[in-house]
N, C-alpha and C positions, 0 to 999 in steps of 0.2 A: 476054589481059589487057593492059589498058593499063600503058605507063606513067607516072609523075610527073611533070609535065615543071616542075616550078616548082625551083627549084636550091636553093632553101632548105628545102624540105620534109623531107628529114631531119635536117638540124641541130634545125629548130624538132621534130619528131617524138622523135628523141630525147633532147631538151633536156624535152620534158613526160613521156616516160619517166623519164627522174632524177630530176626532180619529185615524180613519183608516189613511185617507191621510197623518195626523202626521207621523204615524207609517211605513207606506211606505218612505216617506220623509225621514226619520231621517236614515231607515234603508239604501237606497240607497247610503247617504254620508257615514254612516260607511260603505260601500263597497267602494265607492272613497278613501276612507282615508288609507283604509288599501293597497287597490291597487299602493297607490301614494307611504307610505312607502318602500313597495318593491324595489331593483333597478330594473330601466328599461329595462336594455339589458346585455347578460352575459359580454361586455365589462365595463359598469357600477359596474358589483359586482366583476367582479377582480380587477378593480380599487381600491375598497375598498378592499378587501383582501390584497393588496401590501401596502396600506397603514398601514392597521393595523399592518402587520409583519413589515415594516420601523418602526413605533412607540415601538412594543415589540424591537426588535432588537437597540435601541437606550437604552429604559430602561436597559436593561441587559448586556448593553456596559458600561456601567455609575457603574452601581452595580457593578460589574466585577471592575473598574477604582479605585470605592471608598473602595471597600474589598480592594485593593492591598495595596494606599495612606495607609490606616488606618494599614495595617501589615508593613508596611515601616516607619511610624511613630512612632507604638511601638519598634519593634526590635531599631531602630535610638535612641531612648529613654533607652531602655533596657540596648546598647552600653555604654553611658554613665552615667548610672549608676543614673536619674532622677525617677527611679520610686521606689529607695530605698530611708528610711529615712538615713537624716543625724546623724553621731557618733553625742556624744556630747564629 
């Protein structure tokens, strides 16, 4: 067997071994991370589905509430005659 004769060749050698295992390393946690995001079990992701529709279903109770208030306070207003100017 020969040997190496270039005086750098394992610095650079195991300088792209590190590299590698970096690169495995880092790749493996972004498969963790992405796996962890996911929910865990279809009970988990309907959970979250009921929640979100509880939250939209709240917003649009409210909107719905405050369109109403808001037409009930002008007509109220209209009534008595606050949104015209005064004669002089």
């Amino acid at each position: 067997m020969a040997l190496v004769r270039d005086p750098y060749f394992w610095k650079r050698f195991s300088t792209a071994v590190h590299r590698d295992d970096q690169a495995k390393t880092q790749s493996q946690l972004d498969l963790e991370q992405a796996i962890k995001k996911q929910p865990d079990s279809w009970l988990e992701r309907e959970r979250q589905k009921r929640k979100r529709s509880l939250i939209c279903g709240f917003i649009i109770f409210f909107c719905i509430i405050l369109a109403v208030t808001g037409g009930v306070v002008v007509w109220w207003l209209a009534k008595h005659n606050w949104l015209q100017s005064p004669e002089p």
